[in-house]
C-alpha positions in Angstrom: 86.5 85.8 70.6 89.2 83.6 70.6 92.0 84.5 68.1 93.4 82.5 65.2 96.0 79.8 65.5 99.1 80.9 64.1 102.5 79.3 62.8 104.2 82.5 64.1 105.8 84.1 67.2 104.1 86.1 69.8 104.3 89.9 69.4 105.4 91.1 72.8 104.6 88.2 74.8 101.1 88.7 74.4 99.0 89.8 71.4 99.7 87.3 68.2 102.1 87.5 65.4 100.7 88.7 62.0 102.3 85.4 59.9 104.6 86.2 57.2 103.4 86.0 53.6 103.0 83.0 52.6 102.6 80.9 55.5 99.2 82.0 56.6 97.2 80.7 59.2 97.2 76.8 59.8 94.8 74.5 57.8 91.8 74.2 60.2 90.5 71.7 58.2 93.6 69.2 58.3 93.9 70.0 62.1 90.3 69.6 63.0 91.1 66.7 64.9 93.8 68.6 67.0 92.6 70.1 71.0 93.6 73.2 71.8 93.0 72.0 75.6 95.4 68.9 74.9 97.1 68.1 78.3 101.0 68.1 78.0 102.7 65.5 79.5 105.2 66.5 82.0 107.6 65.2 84.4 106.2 64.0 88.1 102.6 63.2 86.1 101.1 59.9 86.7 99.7 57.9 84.6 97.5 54.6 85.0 98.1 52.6 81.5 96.3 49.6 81.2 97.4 47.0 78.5 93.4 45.1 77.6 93.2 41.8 79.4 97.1 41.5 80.0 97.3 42.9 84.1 101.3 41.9 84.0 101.7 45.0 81.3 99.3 47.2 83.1 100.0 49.5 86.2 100.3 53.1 87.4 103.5 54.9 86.8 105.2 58.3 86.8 107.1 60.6 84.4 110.5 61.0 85.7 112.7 64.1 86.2 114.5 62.9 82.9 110.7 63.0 81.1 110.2 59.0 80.8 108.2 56.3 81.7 109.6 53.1 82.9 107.1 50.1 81.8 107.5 46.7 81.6 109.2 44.9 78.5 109.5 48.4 76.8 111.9 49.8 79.7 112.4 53.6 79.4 110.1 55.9 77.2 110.4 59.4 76.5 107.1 60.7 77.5 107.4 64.5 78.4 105.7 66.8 76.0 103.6 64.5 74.5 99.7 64.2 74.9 98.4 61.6 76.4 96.3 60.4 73.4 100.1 60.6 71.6 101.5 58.4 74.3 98.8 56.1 73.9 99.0 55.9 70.4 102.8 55.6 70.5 102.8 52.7 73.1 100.3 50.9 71.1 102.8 50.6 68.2 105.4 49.8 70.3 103.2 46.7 72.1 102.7 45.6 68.6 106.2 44.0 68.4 104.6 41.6 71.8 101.0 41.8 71.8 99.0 40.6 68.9 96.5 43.8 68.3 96.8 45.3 71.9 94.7 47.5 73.2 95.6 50.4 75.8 93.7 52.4 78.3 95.6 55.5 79.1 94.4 58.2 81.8 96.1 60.5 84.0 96.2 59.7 88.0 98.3 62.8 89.1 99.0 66.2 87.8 102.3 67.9 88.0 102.5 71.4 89.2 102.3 73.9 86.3 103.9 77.0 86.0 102.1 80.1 84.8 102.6 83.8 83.9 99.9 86.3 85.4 100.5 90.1 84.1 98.7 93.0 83.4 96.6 94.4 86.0 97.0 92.4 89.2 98.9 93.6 92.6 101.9 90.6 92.3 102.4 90.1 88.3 105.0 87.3 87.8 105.5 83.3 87.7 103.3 81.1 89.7 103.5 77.3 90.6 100.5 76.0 90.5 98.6 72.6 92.4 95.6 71.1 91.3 93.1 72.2 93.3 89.0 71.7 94.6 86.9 74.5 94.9 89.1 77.2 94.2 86.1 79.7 94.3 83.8 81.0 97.1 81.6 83.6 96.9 79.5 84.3 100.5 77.5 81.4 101.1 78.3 79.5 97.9 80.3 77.2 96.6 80.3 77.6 92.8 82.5 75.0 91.6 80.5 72.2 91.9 78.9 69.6 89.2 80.0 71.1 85.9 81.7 67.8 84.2 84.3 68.9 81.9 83.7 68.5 77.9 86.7 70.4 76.7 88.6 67.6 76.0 86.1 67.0 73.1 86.8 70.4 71.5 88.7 71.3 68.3 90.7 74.1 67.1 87.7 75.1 65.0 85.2 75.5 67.8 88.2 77.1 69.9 88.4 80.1 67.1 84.6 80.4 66.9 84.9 81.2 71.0 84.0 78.2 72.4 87.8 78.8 74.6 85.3 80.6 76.5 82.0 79.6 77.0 82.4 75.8 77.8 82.2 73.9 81.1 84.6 72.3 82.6 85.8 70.4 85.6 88.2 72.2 88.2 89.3 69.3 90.6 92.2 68.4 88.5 94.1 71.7 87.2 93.8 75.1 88.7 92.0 77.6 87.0 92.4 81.6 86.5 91.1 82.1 89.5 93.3 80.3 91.5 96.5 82.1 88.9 95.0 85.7 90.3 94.7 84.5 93.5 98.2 83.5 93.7 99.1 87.0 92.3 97.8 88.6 95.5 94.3 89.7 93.3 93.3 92.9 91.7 94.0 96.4 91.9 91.5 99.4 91.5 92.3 99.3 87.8 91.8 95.8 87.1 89.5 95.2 84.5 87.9 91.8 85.2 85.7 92.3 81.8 88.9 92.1 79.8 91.0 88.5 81.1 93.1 87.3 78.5 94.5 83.5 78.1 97.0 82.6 76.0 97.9 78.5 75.5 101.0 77.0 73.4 99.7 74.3 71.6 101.9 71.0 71.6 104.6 71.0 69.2 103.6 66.9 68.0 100.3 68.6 66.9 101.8 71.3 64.9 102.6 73.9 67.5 101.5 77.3 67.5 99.5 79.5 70.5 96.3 79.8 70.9 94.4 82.6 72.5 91.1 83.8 74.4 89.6 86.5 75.9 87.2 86.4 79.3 84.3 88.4 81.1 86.3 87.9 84.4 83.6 89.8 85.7 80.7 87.3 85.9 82.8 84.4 87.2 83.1 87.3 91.1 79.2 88.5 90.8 77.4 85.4 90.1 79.9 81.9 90.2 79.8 82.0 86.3 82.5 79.2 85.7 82.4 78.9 82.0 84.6 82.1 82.2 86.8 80.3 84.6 89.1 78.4 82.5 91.5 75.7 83.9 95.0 76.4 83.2 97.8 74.3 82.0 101.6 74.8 81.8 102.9 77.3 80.4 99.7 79.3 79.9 100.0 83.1 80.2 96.9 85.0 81.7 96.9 89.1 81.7 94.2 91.6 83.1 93.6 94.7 81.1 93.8 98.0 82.6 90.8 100.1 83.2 91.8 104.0 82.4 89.5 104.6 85.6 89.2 103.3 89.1 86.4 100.3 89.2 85.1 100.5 92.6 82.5 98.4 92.6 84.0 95.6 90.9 86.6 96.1 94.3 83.8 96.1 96.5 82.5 92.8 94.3 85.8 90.9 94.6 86.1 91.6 98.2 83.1 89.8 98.9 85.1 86.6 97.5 88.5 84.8 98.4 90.3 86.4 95.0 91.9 89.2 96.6 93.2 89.7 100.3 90.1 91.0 102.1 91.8 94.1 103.5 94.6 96.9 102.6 96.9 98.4 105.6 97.6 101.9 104.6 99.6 104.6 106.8 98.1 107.7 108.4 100.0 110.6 110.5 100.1 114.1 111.3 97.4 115.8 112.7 94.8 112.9 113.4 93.9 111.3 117.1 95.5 107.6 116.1 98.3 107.8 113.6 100.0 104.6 112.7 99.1 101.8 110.1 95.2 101.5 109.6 93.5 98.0 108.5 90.5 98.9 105.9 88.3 96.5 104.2 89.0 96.6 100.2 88.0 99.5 98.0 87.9 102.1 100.9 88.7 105.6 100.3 90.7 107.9 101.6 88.1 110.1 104.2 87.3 106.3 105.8 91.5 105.8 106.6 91.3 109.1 108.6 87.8 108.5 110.3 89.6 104.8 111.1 92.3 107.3 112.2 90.1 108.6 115.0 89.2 111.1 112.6 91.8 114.9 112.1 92.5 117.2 115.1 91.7 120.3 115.3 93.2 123.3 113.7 94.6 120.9 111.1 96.1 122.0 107.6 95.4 120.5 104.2 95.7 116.7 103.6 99.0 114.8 101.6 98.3 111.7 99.7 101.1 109.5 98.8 101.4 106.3 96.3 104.3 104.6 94.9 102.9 103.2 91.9 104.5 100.4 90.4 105.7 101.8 87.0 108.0 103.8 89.7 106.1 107.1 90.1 104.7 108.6 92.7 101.2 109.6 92.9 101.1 113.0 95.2 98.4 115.0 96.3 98.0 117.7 98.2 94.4 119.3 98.8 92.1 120.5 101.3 90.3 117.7 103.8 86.7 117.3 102.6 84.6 114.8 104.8 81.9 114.8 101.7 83.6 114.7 99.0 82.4 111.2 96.9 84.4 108.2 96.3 86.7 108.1 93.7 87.2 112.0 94.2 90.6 113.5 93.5 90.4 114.6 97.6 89.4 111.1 98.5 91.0 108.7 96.4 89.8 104.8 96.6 92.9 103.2 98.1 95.9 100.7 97.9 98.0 99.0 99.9 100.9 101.1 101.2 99.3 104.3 100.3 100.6 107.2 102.7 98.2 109.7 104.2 99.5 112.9 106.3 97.1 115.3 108.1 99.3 118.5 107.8 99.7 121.1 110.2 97.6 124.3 110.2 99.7 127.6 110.1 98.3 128.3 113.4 99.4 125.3 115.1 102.5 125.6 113.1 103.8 128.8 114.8 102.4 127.7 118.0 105.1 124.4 117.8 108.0 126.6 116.2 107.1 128.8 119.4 107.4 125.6 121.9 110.6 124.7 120.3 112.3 128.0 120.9 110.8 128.8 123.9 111.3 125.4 125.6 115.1 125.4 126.1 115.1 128.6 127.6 112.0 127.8 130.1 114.9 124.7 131.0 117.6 127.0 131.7 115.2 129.6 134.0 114.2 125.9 136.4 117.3 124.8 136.5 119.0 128.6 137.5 116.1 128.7 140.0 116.8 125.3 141.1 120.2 125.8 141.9 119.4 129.0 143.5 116.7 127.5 145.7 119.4 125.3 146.7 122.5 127.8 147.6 119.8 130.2 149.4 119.9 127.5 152.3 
């Protein structure tokens, strides 16, 4: 599942580069060693580095603005960017020149925000800062996030591109995860297609470089707390949700039961009903349940208009004939969004009946007031 690490660009931000001829993919076997889940170091990390038996060189310190450490008897050290099995390697040589065969413990104590791109099918697409988090998922009466010890950080490239992105555990406490990325995006819309969740990683340029990319069954992470489909993120990472060329209700109705998207839509209903104004309806609700919310049309009413501004900038409009049976998902009774508009139409009846009002009730004013002021002078 996962796609091939390449030496090339992305196409498009998204899908990878075919390499040029001639530089082919990267030698799996001479990068076997290499992580595709390798933490880059980053300023406002902390890091606990611990020097074997010599306390006066060990401590807990943090990556500055400028990207270095500050440690004792090596002063400053450019750390940002690196992995932390880099660092440690680097500061090893480095302690050479005052330790006699040191030894270094190096682990991380803080994690910086990260910064991630969420497209594709979500309601928000765009940047999104990022905390570590616990227990970023809840589905009714579970918790799902808890146990599962991480082993990514024992992975290779090789297992990565024989899928293994997306079928291993992991821990969540430390970094957030996709869930937490959509989330932050303000969840999914009708046409997100959870089944189809791609994540795309750029590898660390002192281990050759390159992006890395896999794809997810969202899905099962919402139904059933299946995290091994809930990858934790890192910076830079770019997660898109394909678009589903039909409305997936009851994957709305599923993510509404959890904490991924807002629980309920406010949509807009006038015209001919008993309580226009905004209505509040639970996710994946149609269009019949706005106007029953609505106190349900008025009499003599005419046909129904349905409006939506999508967000490629066109408008979705429908005009149709109210049917209070007509199925979800129905061209007359659409599943709705957010800000979708709904106006209950006047019948031609009641139409003539107000064009009659508004003619007739200026004269009506003139007759009281003559008969006022003649009531008056008759005394």
């Amino acid at each position: 599942m996962a796609l091939p690490l390449l030496a090339g660009q992305l196409s498009g931000g998204f899908a990878l580069a075919q390499p040029a001829k001639g530089s082919g993919v990267i030698n799996i076997e001479q990068r076997r060693q290499v992580r595709y889940d390798s933490y880059v170091l980053g300023p406002g990390d902390g890091l606990q580095i611990e020097v074997i038996d010599i306390p006066e060189l060990s401590g807990t310190y943090s990556i500055g603005p400028d990207g270095t450490l500050y440690l004792p008897r090596l002063r400053a050290v450019y750390a940002s960017g690196l992995t932390i099995e880099t660092l440690r390697s680097f500061l090893t040589q480095q302690y050479t020149a005052l330790v006699k065969r040191p030894r270094l413990y190096v682990r991380p104590v803080a994690y910086r925000p990260i910064r991630v791109y969420v497209g594709g099918e979500v309601k928000r697409p765009g940047y999104y800062q990022l905390s570590g988090v616990t227990g970023s998922f809840q589905q009714p009466g579970n918790v799902s996030n808890q146990g599962s010890k991480s082993n990514l950080d024992n992975l290779s490239i090789a297992e990565a591109q024989s899928g293994n992105l997306a079928s291993s555990p992991f821990s969540q406490t430390a970094l957030p995860t996709v869930f937490d990325a959509l989330r932050n995006a303000q969840g999914l819309t009708p046409f997100s297609d959870l089944r189809k969740v791609s994540v795309t990683r750029k590898l660390p340029e002192d281990e050759g470089g390159g992006k890395v990319r896999t794809e997810l069954n969202f899905l099962g992470v919402i139904t059933n707390g299946d995290e091994s489909q809930n990858l934790r993120l890192f910076d830079g990472d770019v997660v898109v949700v394909a678009k589903s060329d039909e409305i997936l209700r009851d994957q709305l109705l599923k993510a509404g039961q959890t904490n991924i998207s807002p629980q309920f839509v406010q949509v807009f209903v006038s015209g001919r009903v008993k309580q226009p104004g905004p209505q509040i309806l639970p996710q994946a609700s149609t269009l019949n349940q706005a106007l029953i919310s609505a106190g349900g049309p008025k009499f003599l009413k005419g046909k129904v208009e349905f409006v939506r501004f999508t967000r490629e900038g066109e408008v979705d409009r429908r005009i149709f004939n109210y049917n209070p049976g007509a199925a979800a998902e129905n061209f007359s009774n659409p599943v709705l969004m957010a800000g979708d508009i709904i106006r209950v139409n006047e019948s031609v009846l009641t139409g003539t009946l107000n064009v009659i009002d508004e003619v007739t009730t200026p004269f009506a004013g003139v007759f009281g007031t003559y008969a006022l002021i003649k009531g008056v002078g008759g005394f």
